[in-house]
NUTIDREN-77830 format. One record per residue (C-alpha): x, y, z; residue in three letters. Coordinates in steps of 0.001 Angstrom, whole numbers, plus 500000, padded with zeros to 6 digits. Layout:
BEGIN
<nulum east="X" north="Y" up="Z" mardo="ALA"/>
...
***
This chain:
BEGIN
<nulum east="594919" north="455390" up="471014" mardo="UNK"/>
<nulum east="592638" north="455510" up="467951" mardo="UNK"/>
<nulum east="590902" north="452732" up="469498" mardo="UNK"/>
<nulum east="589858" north="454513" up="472346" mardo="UNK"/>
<nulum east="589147" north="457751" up="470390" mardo="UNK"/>
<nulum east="586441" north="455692" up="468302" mardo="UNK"/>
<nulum east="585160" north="453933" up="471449" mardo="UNK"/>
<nulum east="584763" north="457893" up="473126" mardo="UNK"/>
<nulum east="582617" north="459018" up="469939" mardo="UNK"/>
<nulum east="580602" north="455771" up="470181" mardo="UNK"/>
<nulum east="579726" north="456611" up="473428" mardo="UNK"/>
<nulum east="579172" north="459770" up="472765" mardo="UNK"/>
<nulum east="576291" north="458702" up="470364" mardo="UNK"/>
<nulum east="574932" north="456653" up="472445" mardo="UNK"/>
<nulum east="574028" north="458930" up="475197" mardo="UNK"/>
<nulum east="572671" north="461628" up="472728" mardo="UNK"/>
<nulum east="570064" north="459022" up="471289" mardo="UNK"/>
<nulum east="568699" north="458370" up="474295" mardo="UNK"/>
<nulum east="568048" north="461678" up="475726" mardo="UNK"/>
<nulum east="566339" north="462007" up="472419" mardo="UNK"/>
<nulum east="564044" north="458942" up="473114" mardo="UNK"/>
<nulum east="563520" north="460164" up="476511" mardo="UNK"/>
<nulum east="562329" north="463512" up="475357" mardo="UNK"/>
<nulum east="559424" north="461935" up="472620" mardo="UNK"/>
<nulum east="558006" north="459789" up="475539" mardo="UNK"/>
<nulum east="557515" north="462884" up="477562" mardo="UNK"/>
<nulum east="556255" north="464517" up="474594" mardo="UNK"/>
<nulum east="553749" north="462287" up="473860" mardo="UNK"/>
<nulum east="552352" north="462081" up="478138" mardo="UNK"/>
<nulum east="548995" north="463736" up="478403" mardo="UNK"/>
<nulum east="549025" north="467082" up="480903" mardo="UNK"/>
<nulum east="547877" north="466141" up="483646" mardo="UNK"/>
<nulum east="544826" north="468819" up="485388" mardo="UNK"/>
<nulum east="546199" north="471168" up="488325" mardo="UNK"/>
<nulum east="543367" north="470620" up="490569" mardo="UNK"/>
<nulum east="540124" north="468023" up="490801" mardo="UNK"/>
<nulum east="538302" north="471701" up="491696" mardo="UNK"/>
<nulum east="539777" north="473375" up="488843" mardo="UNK"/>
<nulum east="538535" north="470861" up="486103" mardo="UNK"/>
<nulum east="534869" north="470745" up="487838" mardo="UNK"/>
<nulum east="534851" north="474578" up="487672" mardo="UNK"/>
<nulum east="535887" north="474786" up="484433" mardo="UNK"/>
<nulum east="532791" north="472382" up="483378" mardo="UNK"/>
<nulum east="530370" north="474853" up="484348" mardo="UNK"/>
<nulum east="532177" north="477972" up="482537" mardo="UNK"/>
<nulum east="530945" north="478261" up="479209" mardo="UNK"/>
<nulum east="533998" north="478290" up="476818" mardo="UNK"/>
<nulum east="532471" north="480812" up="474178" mardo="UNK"/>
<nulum east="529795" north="483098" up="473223" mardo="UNK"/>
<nulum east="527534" north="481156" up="472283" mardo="UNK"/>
<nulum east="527474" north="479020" up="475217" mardo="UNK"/>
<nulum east="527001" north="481442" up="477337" mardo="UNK"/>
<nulum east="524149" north="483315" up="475361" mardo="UNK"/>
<nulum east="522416" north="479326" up="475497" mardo="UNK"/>
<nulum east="522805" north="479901" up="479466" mardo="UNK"/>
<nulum east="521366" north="483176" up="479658" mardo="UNK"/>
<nulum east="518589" north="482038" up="477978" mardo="UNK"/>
<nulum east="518037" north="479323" up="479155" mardo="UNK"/>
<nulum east="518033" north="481121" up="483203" mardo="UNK"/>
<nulum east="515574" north="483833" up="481755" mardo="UNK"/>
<nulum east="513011" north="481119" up="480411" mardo="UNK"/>
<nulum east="513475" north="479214" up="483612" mardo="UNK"/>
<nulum east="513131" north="482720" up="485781" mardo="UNK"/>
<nulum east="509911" north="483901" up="483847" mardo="UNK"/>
<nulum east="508269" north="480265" up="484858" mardo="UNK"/>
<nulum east="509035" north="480747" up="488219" mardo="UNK"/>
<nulum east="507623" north="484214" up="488460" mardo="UNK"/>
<nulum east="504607" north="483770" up="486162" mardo="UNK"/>
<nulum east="501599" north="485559" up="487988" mardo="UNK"/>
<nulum east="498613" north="484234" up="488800" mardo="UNK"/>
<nulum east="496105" north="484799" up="485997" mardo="UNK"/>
<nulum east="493439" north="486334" up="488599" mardo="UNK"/>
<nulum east="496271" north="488530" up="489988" mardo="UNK"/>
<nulum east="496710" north="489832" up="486503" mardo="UNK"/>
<nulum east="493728" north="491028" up="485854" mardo="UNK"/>
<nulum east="493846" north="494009" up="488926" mardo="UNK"/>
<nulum east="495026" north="497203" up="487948" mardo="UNK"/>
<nulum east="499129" north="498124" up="488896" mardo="UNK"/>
<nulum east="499862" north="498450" up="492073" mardo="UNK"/>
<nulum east="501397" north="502062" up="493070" mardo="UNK"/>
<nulum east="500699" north="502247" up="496695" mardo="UNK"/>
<nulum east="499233" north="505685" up="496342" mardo="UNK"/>
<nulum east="496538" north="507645" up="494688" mardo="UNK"/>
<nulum east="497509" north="510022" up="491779" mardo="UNK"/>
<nulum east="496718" north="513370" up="493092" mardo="UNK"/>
<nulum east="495302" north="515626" up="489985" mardo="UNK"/>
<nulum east="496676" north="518075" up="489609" mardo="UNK"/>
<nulum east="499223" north="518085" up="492174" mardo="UNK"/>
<nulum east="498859" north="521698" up="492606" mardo="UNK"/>
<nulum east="495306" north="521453" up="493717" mardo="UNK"/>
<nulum east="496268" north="518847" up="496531" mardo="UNK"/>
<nulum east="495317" north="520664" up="499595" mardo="UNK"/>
<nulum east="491771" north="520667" up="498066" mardo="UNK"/>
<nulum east="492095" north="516904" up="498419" mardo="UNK"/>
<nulum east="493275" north="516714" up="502277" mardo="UNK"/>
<nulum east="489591" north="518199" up="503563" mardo="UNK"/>
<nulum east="487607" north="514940" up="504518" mardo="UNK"/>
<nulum east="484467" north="517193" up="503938" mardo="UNK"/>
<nulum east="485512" north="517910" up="500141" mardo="UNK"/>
<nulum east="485331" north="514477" up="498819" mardo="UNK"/>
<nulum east="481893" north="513672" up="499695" mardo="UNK"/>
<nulum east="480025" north="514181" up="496604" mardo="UNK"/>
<nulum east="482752" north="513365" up="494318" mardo="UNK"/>
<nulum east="481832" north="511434" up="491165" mardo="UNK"/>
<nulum east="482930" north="508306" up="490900" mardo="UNK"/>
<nulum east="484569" north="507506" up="487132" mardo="UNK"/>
<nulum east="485150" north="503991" up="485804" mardo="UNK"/>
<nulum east="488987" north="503490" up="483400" mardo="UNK"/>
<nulum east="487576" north="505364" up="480737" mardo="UNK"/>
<nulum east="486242" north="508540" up="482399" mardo="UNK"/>
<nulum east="481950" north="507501" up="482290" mardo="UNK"/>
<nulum east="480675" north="507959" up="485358" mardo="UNK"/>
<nulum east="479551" north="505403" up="488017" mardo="UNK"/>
<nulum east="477667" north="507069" up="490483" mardo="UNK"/>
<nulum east="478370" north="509658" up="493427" mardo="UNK"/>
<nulum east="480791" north="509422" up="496576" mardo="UNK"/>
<nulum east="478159" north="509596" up="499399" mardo="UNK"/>
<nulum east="480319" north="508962" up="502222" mardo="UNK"/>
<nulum east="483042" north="506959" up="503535" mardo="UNK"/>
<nulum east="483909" north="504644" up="506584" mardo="UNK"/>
<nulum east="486257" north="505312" up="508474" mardo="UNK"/>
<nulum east="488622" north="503013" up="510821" mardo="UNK"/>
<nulum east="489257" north="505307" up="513703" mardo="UNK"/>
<nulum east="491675" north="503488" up="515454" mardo="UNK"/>
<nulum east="493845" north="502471" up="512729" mardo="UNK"/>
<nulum east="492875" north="505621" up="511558" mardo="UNK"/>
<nulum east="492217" north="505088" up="507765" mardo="UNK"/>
<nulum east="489572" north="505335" up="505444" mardo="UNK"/>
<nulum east="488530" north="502239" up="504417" mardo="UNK"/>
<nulum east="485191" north="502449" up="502342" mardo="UNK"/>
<nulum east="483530" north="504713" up="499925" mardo="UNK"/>
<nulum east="479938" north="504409" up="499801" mardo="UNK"/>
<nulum east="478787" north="505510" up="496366" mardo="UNK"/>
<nulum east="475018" north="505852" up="494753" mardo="UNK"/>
<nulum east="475274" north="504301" up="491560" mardo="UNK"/>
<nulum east="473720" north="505189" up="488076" mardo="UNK"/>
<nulum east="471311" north="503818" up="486840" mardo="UNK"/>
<nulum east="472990" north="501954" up="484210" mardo="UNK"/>
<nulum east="474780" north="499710" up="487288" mardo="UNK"/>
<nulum east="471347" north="498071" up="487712" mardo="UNK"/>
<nulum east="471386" north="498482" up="491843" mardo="UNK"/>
<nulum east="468389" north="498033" up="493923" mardo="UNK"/>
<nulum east="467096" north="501832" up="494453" mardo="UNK"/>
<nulum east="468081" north="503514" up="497209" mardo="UNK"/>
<nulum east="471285" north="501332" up="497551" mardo="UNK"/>
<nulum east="475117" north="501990" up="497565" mardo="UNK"/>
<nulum east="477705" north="500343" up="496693" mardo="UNK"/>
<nulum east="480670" north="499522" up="499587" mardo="UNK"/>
<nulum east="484190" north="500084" up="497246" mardo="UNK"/>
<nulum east="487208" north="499389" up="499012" mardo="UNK"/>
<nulum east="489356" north="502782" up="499004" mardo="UNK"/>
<nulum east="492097" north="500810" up="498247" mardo="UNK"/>
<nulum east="490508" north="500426" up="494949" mardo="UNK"/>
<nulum east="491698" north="504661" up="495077" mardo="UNK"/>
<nulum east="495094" north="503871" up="496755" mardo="UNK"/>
<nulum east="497216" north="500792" up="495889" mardo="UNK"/>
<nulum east="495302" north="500168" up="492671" mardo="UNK"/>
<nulum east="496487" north="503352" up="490818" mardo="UNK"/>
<nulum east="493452" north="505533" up="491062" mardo="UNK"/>
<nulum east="493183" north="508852" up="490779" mardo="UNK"/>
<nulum east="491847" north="511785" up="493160" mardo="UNK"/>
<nulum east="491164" north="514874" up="490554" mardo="UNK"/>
<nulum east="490822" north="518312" up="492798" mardo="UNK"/>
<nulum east="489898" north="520052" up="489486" mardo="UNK"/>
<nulum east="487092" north="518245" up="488109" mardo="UNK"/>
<nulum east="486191" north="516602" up="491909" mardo="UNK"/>
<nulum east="486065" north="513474" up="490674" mardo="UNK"/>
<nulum east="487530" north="509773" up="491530" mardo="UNK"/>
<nulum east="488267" north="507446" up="488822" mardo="UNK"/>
<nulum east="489192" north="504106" up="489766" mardo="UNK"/>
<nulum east="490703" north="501598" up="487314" mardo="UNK"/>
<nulum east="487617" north="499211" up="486524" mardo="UNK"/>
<nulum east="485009" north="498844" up="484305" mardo="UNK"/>
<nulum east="481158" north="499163" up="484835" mardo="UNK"/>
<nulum east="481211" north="495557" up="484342" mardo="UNK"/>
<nulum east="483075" north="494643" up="487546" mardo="UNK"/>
<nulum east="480258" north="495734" up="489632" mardo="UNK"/>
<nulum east="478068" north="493209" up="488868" mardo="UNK"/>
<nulum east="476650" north="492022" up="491906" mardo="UNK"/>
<nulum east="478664" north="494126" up="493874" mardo="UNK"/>
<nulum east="477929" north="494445" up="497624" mardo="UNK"/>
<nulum east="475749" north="497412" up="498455" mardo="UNK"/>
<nulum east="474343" north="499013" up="501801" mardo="UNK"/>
<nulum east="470771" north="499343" up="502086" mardo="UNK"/>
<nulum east="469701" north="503167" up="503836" mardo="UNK"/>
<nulum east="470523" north="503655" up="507461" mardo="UNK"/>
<nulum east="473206" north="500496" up="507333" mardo="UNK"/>
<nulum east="474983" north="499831" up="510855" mardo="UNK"/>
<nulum east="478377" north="499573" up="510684" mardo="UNK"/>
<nulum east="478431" north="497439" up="513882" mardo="UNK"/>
<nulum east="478692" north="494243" up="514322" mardo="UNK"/>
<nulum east="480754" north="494491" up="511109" mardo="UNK"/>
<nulum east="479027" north="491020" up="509711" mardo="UNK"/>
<nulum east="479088" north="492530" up="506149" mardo="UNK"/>
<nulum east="482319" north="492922" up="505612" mardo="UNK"/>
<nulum east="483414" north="489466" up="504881" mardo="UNK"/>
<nulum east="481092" north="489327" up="501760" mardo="UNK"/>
<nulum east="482467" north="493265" up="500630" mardo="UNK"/>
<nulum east="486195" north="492088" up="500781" mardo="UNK"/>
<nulum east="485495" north="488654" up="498821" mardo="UNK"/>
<nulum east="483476" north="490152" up="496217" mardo="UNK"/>
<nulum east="486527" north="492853" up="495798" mardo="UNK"/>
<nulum east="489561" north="490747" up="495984" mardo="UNK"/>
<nulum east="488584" north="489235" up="492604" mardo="UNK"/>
<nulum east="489107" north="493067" up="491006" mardo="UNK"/>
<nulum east="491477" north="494981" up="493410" mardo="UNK"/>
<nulum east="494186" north="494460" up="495289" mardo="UNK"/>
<nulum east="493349" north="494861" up="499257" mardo="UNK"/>
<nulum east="495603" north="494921" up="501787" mardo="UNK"/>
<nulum east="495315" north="494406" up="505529" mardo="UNK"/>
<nulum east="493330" north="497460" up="506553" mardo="UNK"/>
<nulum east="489799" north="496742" up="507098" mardo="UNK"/>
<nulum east="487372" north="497652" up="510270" mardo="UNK"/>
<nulum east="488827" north="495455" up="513012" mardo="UNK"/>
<nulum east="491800" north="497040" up="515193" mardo="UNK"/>
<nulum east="494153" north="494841" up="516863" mardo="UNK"/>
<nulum east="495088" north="496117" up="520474" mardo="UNK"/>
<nulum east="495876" north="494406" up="523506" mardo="UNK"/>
<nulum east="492887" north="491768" up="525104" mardo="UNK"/>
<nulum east="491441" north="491268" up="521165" mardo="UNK"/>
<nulum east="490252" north="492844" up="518037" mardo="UNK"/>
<nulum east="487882" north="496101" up="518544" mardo="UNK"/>
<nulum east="485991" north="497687" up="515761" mardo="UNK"/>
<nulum east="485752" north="501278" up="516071" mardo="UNK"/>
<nulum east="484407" north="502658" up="512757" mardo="UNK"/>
<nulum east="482114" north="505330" up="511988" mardo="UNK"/>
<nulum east="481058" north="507703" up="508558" mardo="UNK"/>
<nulum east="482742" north="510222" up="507905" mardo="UNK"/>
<nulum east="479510" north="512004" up="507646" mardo="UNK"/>
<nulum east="479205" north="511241" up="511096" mardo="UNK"/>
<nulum east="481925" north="512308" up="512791" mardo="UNK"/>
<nulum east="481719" north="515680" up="510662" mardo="UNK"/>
<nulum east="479895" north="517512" up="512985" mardo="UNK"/>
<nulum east="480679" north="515182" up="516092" mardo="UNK"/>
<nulum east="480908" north="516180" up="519873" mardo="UNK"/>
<nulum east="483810" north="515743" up="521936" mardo="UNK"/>
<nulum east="484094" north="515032" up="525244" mardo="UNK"/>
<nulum east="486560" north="514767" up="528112" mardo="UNK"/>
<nulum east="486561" north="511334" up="530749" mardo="UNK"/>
<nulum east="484177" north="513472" up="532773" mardo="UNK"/>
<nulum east="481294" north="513647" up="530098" mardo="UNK"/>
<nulum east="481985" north="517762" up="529493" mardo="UNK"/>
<nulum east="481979" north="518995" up="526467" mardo="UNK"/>
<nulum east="485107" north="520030" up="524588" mardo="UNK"/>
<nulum east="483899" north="521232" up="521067" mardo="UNK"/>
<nulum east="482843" north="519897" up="517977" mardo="UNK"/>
<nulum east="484511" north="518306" up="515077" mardo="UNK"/>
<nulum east="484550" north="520936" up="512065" mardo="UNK"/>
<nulum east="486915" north="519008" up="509428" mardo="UNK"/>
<nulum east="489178" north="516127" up="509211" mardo="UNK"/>
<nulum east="492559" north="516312" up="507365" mardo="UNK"/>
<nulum east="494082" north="513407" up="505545" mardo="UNK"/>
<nulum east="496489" north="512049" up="503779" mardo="UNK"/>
<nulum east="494726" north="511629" up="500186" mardo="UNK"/>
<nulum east="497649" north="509540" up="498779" mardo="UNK"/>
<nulum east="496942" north="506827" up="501648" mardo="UNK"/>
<nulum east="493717" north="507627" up="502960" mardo="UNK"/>
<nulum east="495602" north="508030" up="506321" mardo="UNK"/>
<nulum east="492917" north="510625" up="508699" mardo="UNK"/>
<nulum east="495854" north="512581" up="510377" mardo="UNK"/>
<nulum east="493859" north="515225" up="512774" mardo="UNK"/>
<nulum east="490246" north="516747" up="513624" mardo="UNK"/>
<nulum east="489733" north="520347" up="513553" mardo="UNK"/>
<nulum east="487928" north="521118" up="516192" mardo="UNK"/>
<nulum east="485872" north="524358" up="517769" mardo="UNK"/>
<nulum east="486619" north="524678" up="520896" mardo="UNK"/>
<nulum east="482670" north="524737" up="523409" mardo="UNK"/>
<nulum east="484796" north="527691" up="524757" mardo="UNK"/>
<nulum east="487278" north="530408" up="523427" mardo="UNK"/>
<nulum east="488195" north="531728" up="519223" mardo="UNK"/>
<nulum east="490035" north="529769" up="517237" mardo="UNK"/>
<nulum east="490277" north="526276" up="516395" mardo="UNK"/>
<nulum east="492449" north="523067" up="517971" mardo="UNK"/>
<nulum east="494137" north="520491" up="515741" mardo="UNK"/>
<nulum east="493653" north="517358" up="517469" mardo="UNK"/>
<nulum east="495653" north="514014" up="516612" mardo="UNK"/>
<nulum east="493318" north="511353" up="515848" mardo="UNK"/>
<nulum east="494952" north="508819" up="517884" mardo="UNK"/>
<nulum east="494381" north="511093" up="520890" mardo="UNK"/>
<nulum east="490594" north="510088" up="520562" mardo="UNK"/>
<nulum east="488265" north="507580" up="521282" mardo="UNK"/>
<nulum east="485009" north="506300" up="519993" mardo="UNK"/>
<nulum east="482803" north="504946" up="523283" mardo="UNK"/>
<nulum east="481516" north="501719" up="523083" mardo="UNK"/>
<nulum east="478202" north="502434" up="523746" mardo="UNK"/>
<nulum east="477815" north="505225" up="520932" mardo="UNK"/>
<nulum east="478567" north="502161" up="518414" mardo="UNK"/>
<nulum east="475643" north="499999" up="519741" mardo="UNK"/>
<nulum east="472547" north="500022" up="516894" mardo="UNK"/>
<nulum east="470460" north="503587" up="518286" mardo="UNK"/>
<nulum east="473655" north="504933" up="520196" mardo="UNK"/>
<nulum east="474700" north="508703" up="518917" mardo="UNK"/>
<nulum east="478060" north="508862" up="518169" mardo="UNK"/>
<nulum east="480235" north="510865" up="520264" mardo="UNK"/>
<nulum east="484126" north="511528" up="520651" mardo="UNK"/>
<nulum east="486049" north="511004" up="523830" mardo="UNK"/>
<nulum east="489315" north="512692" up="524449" mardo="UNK"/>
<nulum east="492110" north="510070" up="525621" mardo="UNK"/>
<nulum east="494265" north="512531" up="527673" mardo="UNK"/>
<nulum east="494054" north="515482" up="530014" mardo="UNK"/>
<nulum east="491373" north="518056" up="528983" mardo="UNK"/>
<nulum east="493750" north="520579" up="530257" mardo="UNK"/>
<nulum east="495869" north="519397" up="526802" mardo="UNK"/>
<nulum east="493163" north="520850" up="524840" mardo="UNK"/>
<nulum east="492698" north="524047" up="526573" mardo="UNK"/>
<nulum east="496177" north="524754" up="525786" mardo="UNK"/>
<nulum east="496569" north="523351" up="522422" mardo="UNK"/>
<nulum east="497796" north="526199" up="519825" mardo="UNK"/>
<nulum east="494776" north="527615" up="518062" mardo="UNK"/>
<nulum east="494481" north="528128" up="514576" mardo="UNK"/>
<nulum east="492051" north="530591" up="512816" mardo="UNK"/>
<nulum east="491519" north="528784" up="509927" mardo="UNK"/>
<nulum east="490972" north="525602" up="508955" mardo="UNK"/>
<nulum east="493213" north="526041" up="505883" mardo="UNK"/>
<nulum east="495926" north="526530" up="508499" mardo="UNK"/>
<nulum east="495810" north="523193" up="509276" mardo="UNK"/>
<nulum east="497416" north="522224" up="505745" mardo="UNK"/>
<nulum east="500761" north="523400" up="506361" mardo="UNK"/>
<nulum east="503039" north="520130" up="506838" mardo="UNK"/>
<nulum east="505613" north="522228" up="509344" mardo="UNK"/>
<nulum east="502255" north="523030" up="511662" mardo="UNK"/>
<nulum east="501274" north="519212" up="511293" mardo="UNK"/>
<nulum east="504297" north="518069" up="512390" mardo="UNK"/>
<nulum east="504584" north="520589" up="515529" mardo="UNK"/>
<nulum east="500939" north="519271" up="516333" mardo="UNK"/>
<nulum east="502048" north="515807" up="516357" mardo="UNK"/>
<nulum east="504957" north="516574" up="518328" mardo="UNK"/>
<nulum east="502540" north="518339" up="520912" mardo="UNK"/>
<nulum east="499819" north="515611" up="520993" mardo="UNK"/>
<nulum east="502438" north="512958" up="521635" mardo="UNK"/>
<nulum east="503908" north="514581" up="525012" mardo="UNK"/>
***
């Protein structure tokens, strides 16, 4: 009985060293990973600060070599997409086409540069797209020359249109006109040959965009530009060759250079019509070298006639009356 008692503990022993045995060699097994994605996941997770500070940095040095400008781009003024209207109380000054000829022109620093003589005008895209400006002296330009300036030198290059002092100051210096194009007196605007050299010249200084004196319609390109000084003052006339009125003022957008309407007085009648520029036409013929410029109506005449009149052409400022005019012109 004994025997088998010491036999039992023996046994007993036995068994509890090997569970113990068994239990080290799992011990000592490496874990094995949950997933092949997991582990390559976890390779590209930075384990601690400072890891992931070296990442950051390392993605903003490679980001600011991707997006490094091109040194000629960085050398135009900033880009705003509109004019700076100064002050912004005195804006409605600034939407009369007829108010910003003779306007000093004024370099970055305020010196002046010469005198806005007039401006071209796209009239089916219906933009201004050029100042013409006399230059001083100082500019060294053949006498009796102006210089062609994009507007968008005004617009998307952060210029500035001041009401109070009526001046334009542009973001360049009096060394960027060197060489610059210029019109000789009495220029033609078509054929539109000299554009080519005015946009090269200015793409080195400004940013220009896609307006310029071509508009694309159906059957091809047409170029329908004209002076502003020249369509001040312009006849209108109906598909029948009569007479409609004159043009008295144009009203713009100064921010954009965007011509929104004529004001015109009526051959007949008080008052005056607001007419939507797209609702004209400039006639081939009146663009040919010696053609006078006239203005044909696209629509019924009998849309004139009964156009609203307004007494004034201060009237026409109002936003709420442009918008109703727009509205009526479109029908």
């Amino acid at each position: 009985m004994k025997r088998f008692h010491y036999l039992s503990i023996l046994l007993s022993l036995a068994l509890v060293l090997m569970a113990c045995q068994s239990t080290q060699q799992v011990r000592k097994q490496p874990a094995e990973p949950a997933s092949v994605a997991t582990t390559s996941r976890e390779k590209d997770i930075p384990t601690d600060k400072a890891s992931q500070t070296e990442q950051a940095d390392s993605a903003a040095t490679q980001a600011a070599v991707n997006d490094t400008p091109d040194p000629a781009a960085q050398q135009n003024p900033l880009q705003s997409q509109a004019a700076e209207i100064r002050p912004k109380e005195m804006r409605t000054k600034l939407t009369h086409l007829s108010n910003l000829i003779g306007y000093q022109v004024l370099d970055e620093n305020g010196d002046k540069l010469g005198i806005a003589s007039d401006y071209i005008v796209n009239t089916c895209e219906t933009y201004i797209i050029y100042i013409l400006m006399e230059p001083v002296a100082s500019l060294n330009v053949a006498p009796g020359s102006q210089v062609v300036i994009p507007f968008e030198a005004v617009t998307i290059n952060s210029g500035v249109l001041d009401a109070q002092n009526d001046a334009i100051q542009l973001r360049l210096d009096p060394e960027q006109f060197s060489g610059a194009p210029t019109f000789p007196a009495g220029q033609q605007l078509t054929p539109t040959d000299w554009e080519g050299a005015v946009r090269a010249f200015w793409s080195k200084a400004v940013r220009i965009g896609k307006l310029a004196t071509s508009c694309n319609v159906p059957g091809g390109p047409v170029f329908k530009v004209a002076y502003a000084t020249q369509l001040l003052g312009v006849e209108l006339y109906d598909g029948q060759n009569n007479l409609l009125g004159t043009v008295q003022e144009a009203i713009i957008e100064p921010e954009s250079g965007k011509v929104g309407f004529y004001i015109v007085k009526p051959a007949k009648g008080d008052g005056l019509v607001m007419v939507h520029l797209q609702a004209f036409n400039i006639p081939k013929e009146a663009l040919l070298p010696g053609g006078t410029l006239t203005l044909l109506l696209l629509t019924d005449p009998q849309v004139f006639w009964d156009a609203p009149r307004i007494t004034s052409v201060d009237e026409a400022d109002d936003i709420e009356l442009q918008s109703k005019m727009r509205q009526y012109w479109s029908r």
